[in-house]
Backbone as numpy.savetxt, mean C-alpha at the origin, in Angstrom:
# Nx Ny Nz CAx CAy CAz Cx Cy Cz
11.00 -23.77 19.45 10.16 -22.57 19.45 11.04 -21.32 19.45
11.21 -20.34 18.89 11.46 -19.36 18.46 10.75 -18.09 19.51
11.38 -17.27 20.33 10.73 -16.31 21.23 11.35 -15.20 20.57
10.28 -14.26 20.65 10.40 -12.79 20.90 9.61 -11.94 21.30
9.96 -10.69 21.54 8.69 -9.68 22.24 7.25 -9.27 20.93
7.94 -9.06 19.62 6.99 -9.06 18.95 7.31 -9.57 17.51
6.08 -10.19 16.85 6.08 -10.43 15.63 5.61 -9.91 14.64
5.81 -9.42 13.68 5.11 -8.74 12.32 4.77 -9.74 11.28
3.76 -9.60 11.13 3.41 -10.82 9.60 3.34 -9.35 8.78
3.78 -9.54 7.96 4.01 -8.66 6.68 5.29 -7.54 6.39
6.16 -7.63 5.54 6.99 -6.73 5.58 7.21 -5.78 4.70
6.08 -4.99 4.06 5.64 -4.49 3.23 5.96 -2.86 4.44
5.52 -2.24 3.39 5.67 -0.17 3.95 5.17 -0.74 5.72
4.13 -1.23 6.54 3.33 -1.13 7.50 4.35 -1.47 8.40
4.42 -3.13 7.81 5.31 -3.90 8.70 6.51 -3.20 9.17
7.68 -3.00 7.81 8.91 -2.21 8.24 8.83 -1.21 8.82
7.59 -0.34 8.51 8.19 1.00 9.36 7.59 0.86 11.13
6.76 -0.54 11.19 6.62 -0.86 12.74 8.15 -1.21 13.46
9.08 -2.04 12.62 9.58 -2.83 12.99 10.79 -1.50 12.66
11.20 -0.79 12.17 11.76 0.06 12.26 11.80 0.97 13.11
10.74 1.31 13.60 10.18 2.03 15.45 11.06 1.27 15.92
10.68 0.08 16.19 10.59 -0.60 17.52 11.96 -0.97 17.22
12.92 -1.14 16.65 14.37 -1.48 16.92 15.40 -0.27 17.46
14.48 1.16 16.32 15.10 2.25 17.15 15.17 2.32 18.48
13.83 1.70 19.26 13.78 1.94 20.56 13.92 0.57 21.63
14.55 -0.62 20.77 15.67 -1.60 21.46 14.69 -2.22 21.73
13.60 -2.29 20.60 12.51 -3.22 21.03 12.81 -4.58 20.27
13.35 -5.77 20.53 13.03 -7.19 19.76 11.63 -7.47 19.04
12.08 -7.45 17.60 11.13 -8.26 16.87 11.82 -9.05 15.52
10.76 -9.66 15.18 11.12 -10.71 13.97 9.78 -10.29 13.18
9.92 -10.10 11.74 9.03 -10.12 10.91 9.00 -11.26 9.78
7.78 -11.76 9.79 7.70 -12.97 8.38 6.71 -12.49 7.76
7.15 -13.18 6.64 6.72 -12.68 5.39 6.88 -14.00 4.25
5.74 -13.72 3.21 5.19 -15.51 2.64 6.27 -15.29 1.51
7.17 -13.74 1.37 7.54 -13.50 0.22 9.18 -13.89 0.31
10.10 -13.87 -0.06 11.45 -13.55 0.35 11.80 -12.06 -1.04
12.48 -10.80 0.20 12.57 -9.30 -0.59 13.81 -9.58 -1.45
14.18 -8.95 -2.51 13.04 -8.54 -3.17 11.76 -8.86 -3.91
10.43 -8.55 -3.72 9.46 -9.59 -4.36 8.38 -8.42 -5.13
7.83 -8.88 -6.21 6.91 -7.84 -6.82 5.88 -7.80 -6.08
5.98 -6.53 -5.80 4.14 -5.52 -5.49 3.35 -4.86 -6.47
2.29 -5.45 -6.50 1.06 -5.22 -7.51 0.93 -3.73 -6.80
1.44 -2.50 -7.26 0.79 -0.65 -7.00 1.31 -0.14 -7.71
0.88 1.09 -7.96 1.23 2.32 -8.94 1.96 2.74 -8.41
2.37 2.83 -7.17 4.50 3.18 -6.35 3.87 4.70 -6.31
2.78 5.26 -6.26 3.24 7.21 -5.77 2.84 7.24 -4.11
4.07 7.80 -3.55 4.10 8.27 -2.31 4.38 9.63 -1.95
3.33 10.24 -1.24 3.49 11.89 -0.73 4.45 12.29 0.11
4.71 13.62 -0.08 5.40 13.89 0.74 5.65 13.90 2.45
3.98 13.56 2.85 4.11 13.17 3.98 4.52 11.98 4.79
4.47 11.13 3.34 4.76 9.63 3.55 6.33 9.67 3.65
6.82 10.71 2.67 8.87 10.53 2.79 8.98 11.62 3.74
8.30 12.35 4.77 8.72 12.95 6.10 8.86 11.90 7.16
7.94 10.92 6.94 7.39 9.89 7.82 8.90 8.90 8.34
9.15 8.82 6.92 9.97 7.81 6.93 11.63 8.24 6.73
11.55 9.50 6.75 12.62 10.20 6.96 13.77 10.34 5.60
12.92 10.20 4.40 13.52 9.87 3.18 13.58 11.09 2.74
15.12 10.95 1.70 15.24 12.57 1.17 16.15 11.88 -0.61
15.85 12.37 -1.19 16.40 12.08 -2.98 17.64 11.26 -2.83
18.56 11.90 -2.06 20.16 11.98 -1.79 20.23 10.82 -0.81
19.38 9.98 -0.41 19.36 8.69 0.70 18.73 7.51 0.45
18.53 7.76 -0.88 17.35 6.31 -1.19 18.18 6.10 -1.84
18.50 4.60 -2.38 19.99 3.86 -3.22 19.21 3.82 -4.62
17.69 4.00 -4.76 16.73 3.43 -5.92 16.61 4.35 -6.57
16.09 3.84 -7.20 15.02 5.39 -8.24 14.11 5.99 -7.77
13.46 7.15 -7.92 12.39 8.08 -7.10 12.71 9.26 -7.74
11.50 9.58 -8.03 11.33 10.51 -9.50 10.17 11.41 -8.79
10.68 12.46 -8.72 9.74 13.89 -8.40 8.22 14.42 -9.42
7.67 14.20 -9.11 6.03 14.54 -9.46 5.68 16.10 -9.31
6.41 17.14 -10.26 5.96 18.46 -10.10 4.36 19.16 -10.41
3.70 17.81 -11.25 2.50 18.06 -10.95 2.19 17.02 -11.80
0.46 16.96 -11.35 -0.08 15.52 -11.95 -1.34 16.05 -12.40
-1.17 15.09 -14.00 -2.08 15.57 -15.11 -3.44 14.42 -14.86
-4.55 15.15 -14.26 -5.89 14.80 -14.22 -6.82 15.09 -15.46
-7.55 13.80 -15.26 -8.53 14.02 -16.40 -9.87 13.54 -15.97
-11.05 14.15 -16.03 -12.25 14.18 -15.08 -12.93 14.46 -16.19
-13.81 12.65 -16.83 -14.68 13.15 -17.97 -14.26 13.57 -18.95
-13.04 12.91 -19.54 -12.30 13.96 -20.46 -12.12 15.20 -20.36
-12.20 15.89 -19.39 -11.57 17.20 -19.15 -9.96 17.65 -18.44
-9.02 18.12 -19.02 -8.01 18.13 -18.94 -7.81 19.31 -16.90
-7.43 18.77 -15.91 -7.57 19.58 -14.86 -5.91 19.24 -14.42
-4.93 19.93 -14.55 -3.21 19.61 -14.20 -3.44 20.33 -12.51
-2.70 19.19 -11.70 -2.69 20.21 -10.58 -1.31 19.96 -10.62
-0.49 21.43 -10.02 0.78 21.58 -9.12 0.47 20.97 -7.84
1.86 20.55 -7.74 2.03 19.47 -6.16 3.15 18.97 -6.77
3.98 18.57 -5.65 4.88 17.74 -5.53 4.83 16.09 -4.78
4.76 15.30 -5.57 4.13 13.79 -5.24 5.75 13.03 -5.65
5.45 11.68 -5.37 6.81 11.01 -5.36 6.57 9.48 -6.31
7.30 9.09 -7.01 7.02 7.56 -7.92 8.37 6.78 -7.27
8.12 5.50 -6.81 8.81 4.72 -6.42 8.19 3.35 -7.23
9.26 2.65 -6.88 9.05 1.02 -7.56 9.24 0.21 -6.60
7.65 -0.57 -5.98 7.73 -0.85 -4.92 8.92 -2.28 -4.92
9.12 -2.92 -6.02 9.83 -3.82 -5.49 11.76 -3.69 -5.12
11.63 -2.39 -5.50 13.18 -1.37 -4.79 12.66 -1.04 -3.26
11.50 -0.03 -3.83 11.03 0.63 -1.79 10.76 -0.58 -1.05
10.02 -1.61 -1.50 9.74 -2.15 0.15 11.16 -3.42 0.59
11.87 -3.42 -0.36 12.92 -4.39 0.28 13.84 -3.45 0.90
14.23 -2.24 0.47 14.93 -1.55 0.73 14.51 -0.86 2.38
13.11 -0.63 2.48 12.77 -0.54 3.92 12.77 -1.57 4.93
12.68 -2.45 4.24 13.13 -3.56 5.31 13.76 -3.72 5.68
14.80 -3.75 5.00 16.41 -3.89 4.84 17.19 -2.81 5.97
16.71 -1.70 5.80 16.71 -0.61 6.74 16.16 -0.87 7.73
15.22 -1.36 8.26 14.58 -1.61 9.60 15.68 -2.48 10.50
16.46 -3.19 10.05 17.50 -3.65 10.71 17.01 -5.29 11.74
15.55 -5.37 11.26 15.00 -6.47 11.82 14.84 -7.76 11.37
15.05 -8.73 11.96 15.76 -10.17 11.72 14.09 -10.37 11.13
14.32 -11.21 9.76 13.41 -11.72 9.01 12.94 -12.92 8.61
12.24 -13.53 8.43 12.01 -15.24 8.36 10.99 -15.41 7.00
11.37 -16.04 6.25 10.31 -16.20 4.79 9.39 -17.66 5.85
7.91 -17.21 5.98 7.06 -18.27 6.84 5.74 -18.08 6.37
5.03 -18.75 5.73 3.14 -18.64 5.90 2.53 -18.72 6.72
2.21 -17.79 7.04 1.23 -18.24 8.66 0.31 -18.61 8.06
-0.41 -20.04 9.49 -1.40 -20.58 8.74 -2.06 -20.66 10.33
-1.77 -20.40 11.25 -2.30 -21.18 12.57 -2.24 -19.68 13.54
-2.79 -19.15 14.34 -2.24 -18.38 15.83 -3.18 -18.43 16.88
-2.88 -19.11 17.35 -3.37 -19.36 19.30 -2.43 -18.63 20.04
-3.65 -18.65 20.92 -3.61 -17.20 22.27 -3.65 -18.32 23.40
-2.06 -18.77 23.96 -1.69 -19.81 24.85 -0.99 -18.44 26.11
-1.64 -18.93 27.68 -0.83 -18.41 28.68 -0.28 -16.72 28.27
-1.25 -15.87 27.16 -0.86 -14.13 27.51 0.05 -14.33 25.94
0.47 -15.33 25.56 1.53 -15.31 24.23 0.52 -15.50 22.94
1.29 -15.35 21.78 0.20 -15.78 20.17 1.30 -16.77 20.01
1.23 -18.00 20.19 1.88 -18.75 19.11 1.21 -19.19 17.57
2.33 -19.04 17.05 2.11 -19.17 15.69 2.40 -20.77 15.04
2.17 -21.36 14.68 2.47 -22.61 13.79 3.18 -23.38 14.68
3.22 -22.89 15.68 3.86 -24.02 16.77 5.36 -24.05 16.54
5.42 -22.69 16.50 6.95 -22.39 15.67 7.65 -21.06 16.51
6.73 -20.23 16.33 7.14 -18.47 16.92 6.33 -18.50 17.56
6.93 -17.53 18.84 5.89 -17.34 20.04 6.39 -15.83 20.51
5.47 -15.09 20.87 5.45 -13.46 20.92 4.52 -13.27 22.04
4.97 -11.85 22.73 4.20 -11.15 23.21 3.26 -10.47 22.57
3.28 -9.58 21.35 2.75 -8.75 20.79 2.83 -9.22 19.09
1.51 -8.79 18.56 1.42 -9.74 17.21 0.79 -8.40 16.31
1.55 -8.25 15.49 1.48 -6.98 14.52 0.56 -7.79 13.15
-0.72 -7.53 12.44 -0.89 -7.98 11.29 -0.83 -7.19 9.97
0.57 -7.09 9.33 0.84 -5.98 8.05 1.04 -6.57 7.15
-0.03 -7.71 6.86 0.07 -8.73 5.45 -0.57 -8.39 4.41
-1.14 -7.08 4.55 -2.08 -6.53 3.54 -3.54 -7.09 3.48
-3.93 -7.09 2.18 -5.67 -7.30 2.33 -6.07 -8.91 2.67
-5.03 -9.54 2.36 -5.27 -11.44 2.68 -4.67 -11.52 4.12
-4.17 -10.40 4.86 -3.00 -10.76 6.38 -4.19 -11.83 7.22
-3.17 -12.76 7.51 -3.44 -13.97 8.20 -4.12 -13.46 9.62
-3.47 -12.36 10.08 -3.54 -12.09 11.71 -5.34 -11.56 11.45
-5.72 -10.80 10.08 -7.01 -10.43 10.29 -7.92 -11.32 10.20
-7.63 -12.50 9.29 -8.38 -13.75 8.55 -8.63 -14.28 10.35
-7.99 -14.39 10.99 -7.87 -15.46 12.11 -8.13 -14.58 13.72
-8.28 -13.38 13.54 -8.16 -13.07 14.65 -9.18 -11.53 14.13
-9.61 -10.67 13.60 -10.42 -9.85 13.39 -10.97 -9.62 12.70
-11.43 -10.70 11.90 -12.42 -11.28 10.83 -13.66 -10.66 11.31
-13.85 -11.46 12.32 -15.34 -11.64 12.96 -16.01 -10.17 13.99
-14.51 -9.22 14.29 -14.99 -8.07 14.85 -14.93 -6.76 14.12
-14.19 -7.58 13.00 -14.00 -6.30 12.39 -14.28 -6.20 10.71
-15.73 -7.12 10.09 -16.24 -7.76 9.27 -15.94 -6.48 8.15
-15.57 -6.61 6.77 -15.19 -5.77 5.72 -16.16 -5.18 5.05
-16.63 -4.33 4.44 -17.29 -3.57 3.70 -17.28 -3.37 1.99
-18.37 -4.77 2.06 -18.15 -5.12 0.31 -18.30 -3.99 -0.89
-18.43 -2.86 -0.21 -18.63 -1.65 -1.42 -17.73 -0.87 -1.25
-16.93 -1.00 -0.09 -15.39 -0.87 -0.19 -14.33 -1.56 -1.25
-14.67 -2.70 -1.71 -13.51 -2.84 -2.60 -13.33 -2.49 -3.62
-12.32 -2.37 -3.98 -11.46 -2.23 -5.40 -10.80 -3.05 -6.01
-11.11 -3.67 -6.99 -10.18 -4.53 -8.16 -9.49 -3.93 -9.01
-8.44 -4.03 -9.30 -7.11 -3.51 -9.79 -6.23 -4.13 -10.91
-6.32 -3.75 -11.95 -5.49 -4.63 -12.90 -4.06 -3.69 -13.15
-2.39 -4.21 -13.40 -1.40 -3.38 -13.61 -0.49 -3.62 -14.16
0.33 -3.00 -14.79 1.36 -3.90 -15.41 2.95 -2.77 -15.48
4.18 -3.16 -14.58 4.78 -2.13 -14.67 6.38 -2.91 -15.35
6.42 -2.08 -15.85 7.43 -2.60 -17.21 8.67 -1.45 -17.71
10.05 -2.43 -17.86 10.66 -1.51 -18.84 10.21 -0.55 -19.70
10.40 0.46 -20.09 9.65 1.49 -21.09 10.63 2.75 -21.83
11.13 2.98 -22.58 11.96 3.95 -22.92 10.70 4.81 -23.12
9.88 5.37 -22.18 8.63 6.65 -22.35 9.62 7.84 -22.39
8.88 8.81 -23.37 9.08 9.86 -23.62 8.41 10.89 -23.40
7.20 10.48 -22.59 6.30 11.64 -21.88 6.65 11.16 -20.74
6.91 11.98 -19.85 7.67 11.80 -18.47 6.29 12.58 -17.22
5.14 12.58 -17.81 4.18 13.04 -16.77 3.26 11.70 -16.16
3.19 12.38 -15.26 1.93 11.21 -14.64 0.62 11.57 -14.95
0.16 10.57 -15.80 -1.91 10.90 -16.04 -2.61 9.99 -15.15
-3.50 10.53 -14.93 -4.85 10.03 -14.23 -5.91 10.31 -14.92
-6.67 9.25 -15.32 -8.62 9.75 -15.52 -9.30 8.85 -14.92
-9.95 9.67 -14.52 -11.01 9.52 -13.95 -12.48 9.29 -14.53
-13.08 7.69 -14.34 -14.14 7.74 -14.69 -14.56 7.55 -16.49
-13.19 7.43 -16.82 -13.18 7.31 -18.31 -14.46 6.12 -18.89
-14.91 5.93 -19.71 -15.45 4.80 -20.30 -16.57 4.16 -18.89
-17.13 4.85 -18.22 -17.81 4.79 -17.18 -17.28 3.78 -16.17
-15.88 3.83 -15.68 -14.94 3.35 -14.78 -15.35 4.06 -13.81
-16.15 3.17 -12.52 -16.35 3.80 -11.26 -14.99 4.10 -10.28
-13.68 4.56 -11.06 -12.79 4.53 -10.40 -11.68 5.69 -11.51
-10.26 5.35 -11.23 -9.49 5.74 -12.39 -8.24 5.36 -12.62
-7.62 5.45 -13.74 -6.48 4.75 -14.51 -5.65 5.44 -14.87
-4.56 4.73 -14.53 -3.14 5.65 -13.99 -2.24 5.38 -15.13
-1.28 6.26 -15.57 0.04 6.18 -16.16 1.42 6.89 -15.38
2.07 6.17 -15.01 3.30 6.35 -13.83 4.59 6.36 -14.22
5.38 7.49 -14.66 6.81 7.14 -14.99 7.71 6.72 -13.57
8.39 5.81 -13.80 9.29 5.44 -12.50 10.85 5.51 -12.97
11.36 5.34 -12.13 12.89 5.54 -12.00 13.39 4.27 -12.60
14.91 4.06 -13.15 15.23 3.40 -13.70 14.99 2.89 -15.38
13.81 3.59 -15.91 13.05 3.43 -16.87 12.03 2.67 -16.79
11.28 2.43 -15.61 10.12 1.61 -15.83 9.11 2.76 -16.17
7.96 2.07 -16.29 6.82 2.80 -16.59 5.37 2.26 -15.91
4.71 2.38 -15.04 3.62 1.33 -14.61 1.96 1.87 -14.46
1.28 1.29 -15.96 0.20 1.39 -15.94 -0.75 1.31 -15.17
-2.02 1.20 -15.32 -3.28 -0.12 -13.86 -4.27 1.03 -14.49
-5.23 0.56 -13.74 -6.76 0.74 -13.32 -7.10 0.26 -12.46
-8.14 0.80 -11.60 -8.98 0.66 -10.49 -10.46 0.81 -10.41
-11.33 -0.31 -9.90 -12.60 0.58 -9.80 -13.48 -0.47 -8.79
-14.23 0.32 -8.13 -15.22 -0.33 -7.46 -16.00 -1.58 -7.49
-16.03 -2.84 -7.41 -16.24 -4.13 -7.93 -17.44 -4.07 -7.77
-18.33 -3.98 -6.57 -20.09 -3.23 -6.48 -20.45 -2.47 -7.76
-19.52 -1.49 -8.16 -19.90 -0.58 -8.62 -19.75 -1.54 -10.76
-19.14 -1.72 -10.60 -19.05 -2.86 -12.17 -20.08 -3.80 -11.85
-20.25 -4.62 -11.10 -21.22 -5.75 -11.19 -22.57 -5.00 -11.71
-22.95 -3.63 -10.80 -24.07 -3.24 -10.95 -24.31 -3.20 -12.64
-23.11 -2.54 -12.95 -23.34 -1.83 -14.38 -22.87 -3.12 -15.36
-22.89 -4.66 -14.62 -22.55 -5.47 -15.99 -21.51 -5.50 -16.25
-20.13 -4.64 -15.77 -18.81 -4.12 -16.56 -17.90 -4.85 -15.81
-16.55 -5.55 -16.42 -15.79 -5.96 -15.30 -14.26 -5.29 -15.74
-13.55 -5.36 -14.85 -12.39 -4.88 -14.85 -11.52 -5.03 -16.10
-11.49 -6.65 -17.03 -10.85 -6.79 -18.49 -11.33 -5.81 -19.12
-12.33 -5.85 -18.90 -12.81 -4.79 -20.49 -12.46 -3.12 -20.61
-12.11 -2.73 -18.84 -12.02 -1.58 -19.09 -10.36 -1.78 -19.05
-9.46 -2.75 -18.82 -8.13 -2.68 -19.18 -8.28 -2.17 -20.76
-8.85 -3.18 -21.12 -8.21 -3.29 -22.92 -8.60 -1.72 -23.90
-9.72 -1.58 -22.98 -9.93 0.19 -23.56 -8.63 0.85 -22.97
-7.68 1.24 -21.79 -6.80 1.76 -21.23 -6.00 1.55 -22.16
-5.50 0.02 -22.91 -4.43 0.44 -23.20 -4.38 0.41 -24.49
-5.94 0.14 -25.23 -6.04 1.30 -26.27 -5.61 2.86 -26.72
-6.51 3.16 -25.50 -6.41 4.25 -25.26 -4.80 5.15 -25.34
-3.98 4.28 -24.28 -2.57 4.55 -24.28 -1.71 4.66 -25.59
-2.41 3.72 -26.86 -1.65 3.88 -27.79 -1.97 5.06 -28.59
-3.49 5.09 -28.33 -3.52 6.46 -29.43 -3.31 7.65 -28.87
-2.95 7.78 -27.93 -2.28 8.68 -27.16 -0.81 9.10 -27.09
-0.22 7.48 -27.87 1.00 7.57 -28.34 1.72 7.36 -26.60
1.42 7.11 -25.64 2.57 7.13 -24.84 3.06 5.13 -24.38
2.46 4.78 -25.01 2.45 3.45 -25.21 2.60 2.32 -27.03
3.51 2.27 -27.03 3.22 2.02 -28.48 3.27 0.35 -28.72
3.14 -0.62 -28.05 2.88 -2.13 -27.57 1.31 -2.41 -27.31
1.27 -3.28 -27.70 -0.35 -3.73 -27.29 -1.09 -5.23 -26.81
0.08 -5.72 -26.33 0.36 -7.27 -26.01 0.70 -6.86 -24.44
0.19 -5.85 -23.48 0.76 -6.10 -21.98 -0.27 -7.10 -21.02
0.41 -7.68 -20.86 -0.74 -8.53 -20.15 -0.25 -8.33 -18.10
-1.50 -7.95 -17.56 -1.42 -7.33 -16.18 -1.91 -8.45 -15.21
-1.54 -7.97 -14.33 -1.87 -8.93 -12.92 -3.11 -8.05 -11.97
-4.01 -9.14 -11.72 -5.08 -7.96 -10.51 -4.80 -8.72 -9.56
-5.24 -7.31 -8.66 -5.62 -7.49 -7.16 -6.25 -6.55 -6.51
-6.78 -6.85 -5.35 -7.56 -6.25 -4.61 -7.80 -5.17 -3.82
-8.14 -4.63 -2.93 -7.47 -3.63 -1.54 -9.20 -2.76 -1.04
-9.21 -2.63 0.26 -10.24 -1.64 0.58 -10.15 -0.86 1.12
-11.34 0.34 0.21 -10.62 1.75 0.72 -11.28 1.97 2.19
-10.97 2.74 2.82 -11.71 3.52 3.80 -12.77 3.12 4.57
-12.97 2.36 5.21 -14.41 2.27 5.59 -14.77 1.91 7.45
-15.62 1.78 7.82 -15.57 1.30 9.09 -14.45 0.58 9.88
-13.74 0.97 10.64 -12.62 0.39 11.49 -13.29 -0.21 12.72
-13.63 -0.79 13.34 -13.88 -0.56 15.22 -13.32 -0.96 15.48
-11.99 -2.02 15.40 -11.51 -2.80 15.86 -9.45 -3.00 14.84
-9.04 -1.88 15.72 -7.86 -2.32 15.19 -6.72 -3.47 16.19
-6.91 -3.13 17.30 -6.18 -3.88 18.34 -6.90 -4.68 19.20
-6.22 -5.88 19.93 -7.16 -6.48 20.81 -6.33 -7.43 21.58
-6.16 -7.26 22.99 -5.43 -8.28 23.21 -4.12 -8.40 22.82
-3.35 -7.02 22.98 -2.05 -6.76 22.27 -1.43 -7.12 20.65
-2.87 -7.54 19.88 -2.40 -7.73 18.12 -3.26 -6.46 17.52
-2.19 -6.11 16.89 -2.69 -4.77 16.13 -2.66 -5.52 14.73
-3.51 -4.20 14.13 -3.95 -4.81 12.30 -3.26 -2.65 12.17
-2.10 -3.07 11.03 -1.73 -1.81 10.16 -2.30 -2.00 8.67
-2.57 -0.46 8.32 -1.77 -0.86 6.60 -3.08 -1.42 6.02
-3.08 -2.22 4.86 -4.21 -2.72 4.14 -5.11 -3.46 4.89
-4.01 -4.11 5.41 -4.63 -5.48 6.88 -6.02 -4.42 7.39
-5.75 -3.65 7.81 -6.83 -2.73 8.47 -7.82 -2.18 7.51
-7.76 -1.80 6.55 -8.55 -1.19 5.00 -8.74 0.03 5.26
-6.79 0.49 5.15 -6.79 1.91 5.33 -6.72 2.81 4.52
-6.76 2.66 2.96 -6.66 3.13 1.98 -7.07 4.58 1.60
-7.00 5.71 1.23 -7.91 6.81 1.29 -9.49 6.79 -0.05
-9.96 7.02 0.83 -11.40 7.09 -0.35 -11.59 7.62 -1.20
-11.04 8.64 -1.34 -10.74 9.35 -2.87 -9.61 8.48 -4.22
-8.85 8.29 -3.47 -7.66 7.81 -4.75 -6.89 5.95 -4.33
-7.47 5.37 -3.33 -7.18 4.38 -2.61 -5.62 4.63 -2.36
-5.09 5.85 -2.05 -3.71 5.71 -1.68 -3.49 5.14 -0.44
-2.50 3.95 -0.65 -2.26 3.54 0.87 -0.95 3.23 1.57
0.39 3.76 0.26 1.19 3.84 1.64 1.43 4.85 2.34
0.81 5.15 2.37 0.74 6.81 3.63 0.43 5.87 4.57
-0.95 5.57 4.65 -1.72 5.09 5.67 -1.02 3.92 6.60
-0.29 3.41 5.06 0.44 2.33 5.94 1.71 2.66 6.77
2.35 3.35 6.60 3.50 3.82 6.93 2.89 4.60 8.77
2.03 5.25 7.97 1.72 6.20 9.97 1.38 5.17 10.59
0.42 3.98 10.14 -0.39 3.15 11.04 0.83 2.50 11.72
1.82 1.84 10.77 3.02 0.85 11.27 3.52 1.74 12.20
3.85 3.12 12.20 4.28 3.57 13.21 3.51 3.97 14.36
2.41 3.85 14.29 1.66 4.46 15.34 1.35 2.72 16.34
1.49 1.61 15.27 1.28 0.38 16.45 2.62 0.15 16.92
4.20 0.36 16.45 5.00 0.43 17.60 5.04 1.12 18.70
4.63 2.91 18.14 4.31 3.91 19.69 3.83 3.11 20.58
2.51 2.56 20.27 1.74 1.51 21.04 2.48 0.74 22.05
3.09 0.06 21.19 3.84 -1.56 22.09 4.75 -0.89 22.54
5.63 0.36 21.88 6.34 1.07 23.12 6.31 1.80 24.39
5.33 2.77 24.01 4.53 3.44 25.16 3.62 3.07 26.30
2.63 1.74 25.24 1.46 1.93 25.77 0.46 2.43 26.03
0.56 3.23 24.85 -1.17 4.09 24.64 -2.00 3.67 23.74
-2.79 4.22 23.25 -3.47 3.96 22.89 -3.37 3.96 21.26
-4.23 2.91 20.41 -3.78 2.41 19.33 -5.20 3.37 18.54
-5.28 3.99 17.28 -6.13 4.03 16.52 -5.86 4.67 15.26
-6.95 4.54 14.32 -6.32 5.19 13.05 -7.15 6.52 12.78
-7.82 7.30 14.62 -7.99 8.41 14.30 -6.78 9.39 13.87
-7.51 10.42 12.96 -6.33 11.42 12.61 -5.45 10.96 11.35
-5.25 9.69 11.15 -5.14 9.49 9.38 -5.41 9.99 8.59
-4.71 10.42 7.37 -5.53 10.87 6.36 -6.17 10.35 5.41
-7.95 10.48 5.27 -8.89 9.72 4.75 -9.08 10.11 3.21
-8.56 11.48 2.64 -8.60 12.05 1.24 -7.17 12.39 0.78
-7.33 11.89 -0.43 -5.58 12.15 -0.79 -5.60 13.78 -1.36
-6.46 14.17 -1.52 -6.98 15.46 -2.34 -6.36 17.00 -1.05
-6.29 16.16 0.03 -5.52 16.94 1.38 -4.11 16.79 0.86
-3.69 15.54 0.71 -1.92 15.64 0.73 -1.69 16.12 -0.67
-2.45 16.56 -1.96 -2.39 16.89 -3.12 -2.46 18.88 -2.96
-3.16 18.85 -2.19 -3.17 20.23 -1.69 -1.68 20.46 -0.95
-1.28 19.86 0.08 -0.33 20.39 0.82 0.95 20.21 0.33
0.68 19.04 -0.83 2.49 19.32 -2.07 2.16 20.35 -2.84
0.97 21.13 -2.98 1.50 22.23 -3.63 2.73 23.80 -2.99
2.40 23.59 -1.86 2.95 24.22 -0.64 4.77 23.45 -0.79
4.40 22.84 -1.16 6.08 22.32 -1.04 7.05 22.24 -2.51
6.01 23.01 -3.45 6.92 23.59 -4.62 7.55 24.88 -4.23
C-alpha cells in the first residue's frame, strides 16, 4: 500500500496547479493519471490572462509555444464584431505536461476503478491510501462517478459536444475566429493559431439543443470546414476530428465532502458563455489545496461564470 497525505486523480491544468500549491507549502501528494504526459487534450488551448497571473506564467518562462491574442475576430450571425483584448493560445499537450512537470509532484500512470472510505482514509484499488482525495479527472473523473454522482447529479442541458482537430498548418492568417451560431449551431466554432505551427480547429454546441433541432454535431463539422476552405484559411478537406464532451456552468451544491474535493471539469466548471475552462480549472485546483492547507472553506463561489468579463479585462491589459 502506498501512503500519502493527499491524492489527485487527474493531472490536467486542476490537478497540477492543486498539487503545485500543496508542494509549495511541504504538503505530500501523489497524482495519477490514466494518461502518461505528454498525452493529447481534446481543447482549443486559449487561456486568459487571469489564468497566466494564476499560474504565475510570463512569455519569457514557458519552454513551449504561446502566442499572444491582440484581439479576437467574432462573428455573430455573420456579422463581423473584432474585439481588442489580450487572450493567450497554448497547445495543451506542451501546457499540461509542462505544468505538471513543474508541480514537482511524484506521479503514477493508474485507472482508478475502486475508492472506499476505510478508518477516516480513501483507499483506492487497494493500492493508494490518502488522507485527502482531490477529483481533477475532468468530465469522466472517477472520484465524481463514485463518490458525487449521487449529490451532485449533472445537468443534461448543460452539455456540450465538441468535435476538433489540431494539426501542423503553415496558416497564413495568424488571427483567431469565432462564430457564433453559424448554420444554426446552438454554440460556436473556433479557428486557433498556436505556437510551433499548429493550427486547431473544433466546434461546440449544446447536445439538448441539436437533438431538439434534429442536427448533430457531424454535420455541422463538415459545413466548418467547408466553410474554412472558402475562406481560404484552410486549404485540405480530409481532417478528420475527435469529440468530446464537458459541462458548462450549472448547479454545484456539492463540491467537497468528507475531505474529497471535485476541481476543474470534474466539478462542471466551465463558463456559460464560451465553455472556457482552464481558468476555472486552474483557481478551483488552487483554491482545493488552500483548503487542505488552511482548512477553510472549499467553494467555487467567486469564479468566473462569463468569459465576456475576462474578454473585457484583456482589453485593459493592451
Amino acid at each position: 500500500m502506498i501512503d500519502t497525505k493527499v491524492i489527485i486523480v487527474g493531472g490536467g491544468p486542476s490537478g497540477s496547479s492543486c498539487a503545485w500549491r500543496l508542494r509549495q507549502n511541504g504538503v505530500e501528494c501523489l497524482v495519477l493519471d490514466k494518461d502518461v504526459f505528454p498525452r493529447t487534450k481534446l481543447c482549443a488551448g486559449w487561456i486568459t490572462p487571469q489564468a497566466v497571473r494564476d499560474l504565475r506564467l510570463r512569455e519569457d518562462n514557458y519552454p513551449h509555444g504561446m502566442i499572444k491574442l491582440d484581439r479576437l475576430h467574432f462573428r455573430f450571425y455573420g456579422k463581423k464584431v473584432p474585439i481588442r483584448t489580450t487572450q493567450y493560445s497554448i497547445r495543451r499537450f506542451e501546457f499540461d505536461s509542462w505544468l505538471l512537470q513543474r508541480s514537482g509532484a511524484p506521479t503514477a500512470e493508474h485507472t482508478v476503478r475502486e475508492i472506499k472510505r476505510v478508518d477516516g482514509k480513501y483507499i483506492i484499488d487497494d493500492k493508494y491510501r490518502c488522507e485527502y482525495l482531490v477529483g481533477a479527472g475532468g468530465t469522466n473523473c472517477p472520484v465524481y462517478r463514485i463518490l458525487f454522482k449521487d449529490k451532485n447529479p449533472r445537468d443534461k442541458g448543460a452539455l456540450i459536444v465538441a468535435m476538433e482537430k489540431e494539426f501542423p498548418f503553415e496558416y497564413s492568417d495568424a488571427n483567431c475566429y469565432l462564430w457564433f451560431f453559424e448554420n444554426k449551431l446552438p454554440g460556436y466554432s473556433w479557428y486557433v493559431p498556436k505556437g510551433g505551427g499548429y493550427i486547431n480547429i473544433g466546434i461546440g454546441g449544446k447536445q439538448a439543443s441539436l437533438a431538439k433541432g434534429q442536427d448533430d454535431i457531424h454535420r455541422q463539422w463538415e459545413f466548418l470546414t467547408k466553410s474554412l476552405q472558402q475562406l481560404k484559411l484552410i486549404d485540405i478537406s480530409n481532417v478528420t476530428p475527435k469529440g468530446y464532451s464537458y459541462y458548462l456552468r450549472h448547479r454545484v451544491s456539492v463540491m467537497s465532502s468528507d475531505k474529497a474535493y471535485l476541481a476543474g471539469d470534474a466539478a462542471g466548471l466551465a463558463t456559460v458563455d464560451m465553455g472556457e475552462g482552464i481558468g476555472p480549472a486552474v483557481q478551483s485546483g488552487l483554491r482545493a489545496a488552500d483548503s487542505i492547507i488552511g482548512g477553510g472553506a472549499y467553494s467555487w463561489q467567486g469564479l468566473g461564470k462569463y468569459s465576456a468579463v475576462e474578454l473585457w479585462r484583456g482589453r485593459s491589459a493592451n
